[in-house]
C-alpha positions in Angstrom: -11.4 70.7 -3.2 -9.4 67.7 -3.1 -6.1 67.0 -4.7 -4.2 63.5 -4.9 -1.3 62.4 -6.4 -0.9 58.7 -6.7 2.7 56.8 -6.4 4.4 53.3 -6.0 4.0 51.9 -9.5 6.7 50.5 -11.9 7.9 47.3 -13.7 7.2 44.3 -11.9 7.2 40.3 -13.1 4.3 38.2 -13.3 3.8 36.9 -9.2 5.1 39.7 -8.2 3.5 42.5 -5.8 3.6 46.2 -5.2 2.1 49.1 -3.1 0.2 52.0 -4.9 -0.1 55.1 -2.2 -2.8 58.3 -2.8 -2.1 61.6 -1.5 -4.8 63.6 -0.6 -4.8 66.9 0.7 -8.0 68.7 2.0 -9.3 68.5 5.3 -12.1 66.4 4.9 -10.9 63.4 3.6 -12.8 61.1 6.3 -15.8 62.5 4.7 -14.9 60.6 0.7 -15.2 57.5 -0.5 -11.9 56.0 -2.3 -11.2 54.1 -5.4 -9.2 52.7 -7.7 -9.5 52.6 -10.9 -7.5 51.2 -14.1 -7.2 52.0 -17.3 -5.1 50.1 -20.1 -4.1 50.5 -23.9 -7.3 51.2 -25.6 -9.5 49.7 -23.1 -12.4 51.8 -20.8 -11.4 52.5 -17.4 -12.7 50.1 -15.0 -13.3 50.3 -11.5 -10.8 48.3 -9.2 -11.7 49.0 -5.2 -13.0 50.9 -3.4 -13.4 51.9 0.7 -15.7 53.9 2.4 -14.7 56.1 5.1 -15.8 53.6 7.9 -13.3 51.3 6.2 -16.4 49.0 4.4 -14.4 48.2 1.0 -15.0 46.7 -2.6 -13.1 45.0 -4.9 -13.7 43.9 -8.9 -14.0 40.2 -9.3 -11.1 40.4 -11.4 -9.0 41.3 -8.6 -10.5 40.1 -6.0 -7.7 38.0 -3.6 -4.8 39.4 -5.0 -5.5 43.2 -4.2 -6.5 44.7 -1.2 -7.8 48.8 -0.2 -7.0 50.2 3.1 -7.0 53.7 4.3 -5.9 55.8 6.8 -7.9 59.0 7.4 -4.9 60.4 10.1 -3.0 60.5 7.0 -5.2 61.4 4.5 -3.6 58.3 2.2 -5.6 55.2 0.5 -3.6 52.3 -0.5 -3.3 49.5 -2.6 -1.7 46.5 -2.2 -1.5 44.3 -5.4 0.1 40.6 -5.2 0.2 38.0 -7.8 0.2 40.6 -10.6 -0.8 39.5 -14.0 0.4 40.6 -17.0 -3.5 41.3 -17.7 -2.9 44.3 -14.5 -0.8 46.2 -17.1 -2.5 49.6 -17.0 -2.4 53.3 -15.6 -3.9 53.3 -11.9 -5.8 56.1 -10.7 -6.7 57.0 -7.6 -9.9 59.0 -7.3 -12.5 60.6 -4.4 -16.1 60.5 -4.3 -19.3 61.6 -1.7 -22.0 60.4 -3.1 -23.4 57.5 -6.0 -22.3 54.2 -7.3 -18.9 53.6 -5.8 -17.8 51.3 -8.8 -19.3 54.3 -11.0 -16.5 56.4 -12.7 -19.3 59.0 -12.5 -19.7 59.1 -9.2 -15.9 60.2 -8.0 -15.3 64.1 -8.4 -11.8 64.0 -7.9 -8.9 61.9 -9.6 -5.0 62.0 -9.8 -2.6 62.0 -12.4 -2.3 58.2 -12.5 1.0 55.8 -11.8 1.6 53.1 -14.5 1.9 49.4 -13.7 3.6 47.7 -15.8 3.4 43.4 -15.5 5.6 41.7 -17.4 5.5 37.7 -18.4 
């Protein structure tokens, strides 16, 4: 069992950058693969990153350069770091943990937090 509660998001202007941070407790973190997903008004949720647990990440084309994954498994915590926010990034983040299947797959993560809302304004 794995539980993770996701932090860092808020208001933020267009350009601007912020840090979302995952919790996870359990004691085999190392063992999951990470993502990040989105989900805005009335929209699907769609995959953002995600990093394996030797570090090998993946990122949406429509985030791609301005966000970036990391992890560290000593602190059972995944990160993301968002810069040049768009308006168009508006939406609840989750944070979510997976072992096996497509890693860009909503399907294939088990586990998922509460969510932190980003919120970009123009």
């Amino acid at each position: 069992q794995v539980q993770l509660v996701e932090s860092g998001g808020g208001l933020v202007q267009a350009g601007g950058s912020l840090r979302l941070s995952c919790a996870a407790s359990g004691r085999t973190f190392g063992s999951y693969f990470m993502g990040w997903f989105r989900q805005a008004p009335a929209k699907e949720r769609e995959f953002v990153a995600s990093i394996l647990g030797n570090a090998d990440t993946y990122t949406a084309d429509s985030v791609k350069g301005r966000f970036t994954i990391s992890r560290d498994n000593a602190k059972n915590a995944v990160y993301l770091q968002m810069n040049s926010l768009k308006p168009e990034d508006t939406a609840v983040y989750y944070c979510a943990a997976g072992v096996s299947g497509g890693i860009a797959s909503k399907r294939s993560y088990e586990y998922w937090g509460q969510g932190t809302r980003v919120t970009v304004s123009s």
